[in-house]
N, C-alpha and C positions, 0 to 999 in steps of 0.2 A: 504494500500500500504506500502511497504518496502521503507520509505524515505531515506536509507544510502543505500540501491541498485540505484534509480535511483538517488541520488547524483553523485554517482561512474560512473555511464551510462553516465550522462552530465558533470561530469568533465572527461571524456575520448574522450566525444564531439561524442559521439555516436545519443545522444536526447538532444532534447531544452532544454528551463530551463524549471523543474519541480516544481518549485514555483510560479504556475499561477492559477489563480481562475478557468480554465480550469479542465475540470475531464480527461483531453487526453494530451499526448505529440505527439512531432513529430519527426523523426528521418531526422539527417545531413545525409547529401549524404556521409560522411564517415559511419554511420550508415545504413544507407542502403544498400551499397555495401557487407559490413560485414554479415548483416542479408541474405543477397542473396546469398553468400558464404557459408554460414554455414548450410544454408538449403537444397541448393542443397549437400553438403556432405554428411547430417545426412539423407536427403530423395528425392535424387533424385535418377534416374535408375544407378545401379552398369553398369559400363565401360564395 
């Protein structure tokens, strides 16, 4: 894993802390919003 990406990803408060014994992160509801945003522009149905 790219630990100075997901640093930058949780200090932007996108995902949890990725300093856990865990092999998964979780994404903030500000994170999610975004990922839902971004995905419907890059692949949802063109307008």
């Amino acid at each position: 894993m790219d630990w100075d990406a997901m640093d930058r990803l949780h200090d932007k408060g996108y995902i949890g802390d990725p300093k856990t014994k865990a092999k998964s992160v979780t994404l903030t509801e500000e994170g999610e919003r975004l990922s839902e945003e971004l995905f419907k522009k890059h692949f949802g149905l063109p307008s």
